[in-house]
C-alpha positions in Angstrom: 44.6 156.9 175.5 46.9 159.9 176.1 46.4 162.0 179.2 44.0 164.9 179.1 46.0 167.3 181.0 49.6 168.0 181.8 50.6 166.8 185.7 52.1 170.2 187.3 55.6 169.5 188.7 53.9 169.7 191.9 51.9 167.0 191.8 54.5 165.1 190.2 57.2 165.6 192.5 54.8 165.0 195.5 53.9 161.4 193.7 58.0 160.6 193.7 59.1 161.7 196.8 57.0 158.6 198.1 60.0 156.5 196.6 61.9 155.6 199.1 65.1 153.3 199.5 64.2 150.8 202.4 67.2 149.6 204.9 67.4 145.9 204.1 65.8 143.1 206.7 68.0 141.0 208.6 67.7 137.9 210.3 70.3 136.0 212.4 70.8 132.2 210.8 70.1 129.6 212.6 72.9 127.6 212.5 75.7 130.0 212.2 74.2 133.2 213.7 75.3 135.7 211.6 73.1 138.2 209.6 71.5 137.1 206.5 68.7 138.5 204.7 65.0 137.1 205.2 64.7 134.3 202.4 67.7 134.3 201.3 70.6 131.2 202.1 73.5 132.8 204.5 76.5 134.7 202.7 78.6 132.8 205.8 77.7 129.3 206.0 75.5 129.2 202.5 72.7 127.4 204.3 68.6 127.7 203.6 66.7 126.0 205.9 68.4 123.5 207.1 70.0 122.7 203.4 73.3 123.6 202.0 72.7 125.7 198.6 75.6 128.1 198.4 79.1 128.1 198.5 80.4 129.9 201.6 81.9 133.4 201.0 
């Protein structure tokens, strides 16, 4: 199926100017208390919930 009409740059710019970069979420860890991002183990102590899984940085 190919469209039936050609988008005007208009509409087409309207559509992308929804795309937006986000700022990042933090969190503070709970056993270090620096920021870390939501899910993710901590860039400082390399702890997950409660585990080790990274190396430190």
């Amino acid at each position: 199926m190919l469209p039936k009409r050609r988008v005007s740059r208009a509409n087409t710019r309207t559509r992308r100017a929804q795309w937006k970069a986000v700022e990042a979420r933090l969190s503070l860890c709970p056993s270090c208390g620096a920021d870390k991002r939501a899910h993710y183990a901590c860039s400082k102590c390399g702890q997950y919930k409660g585990r080790e899984y990274a190396q430190p940085e």
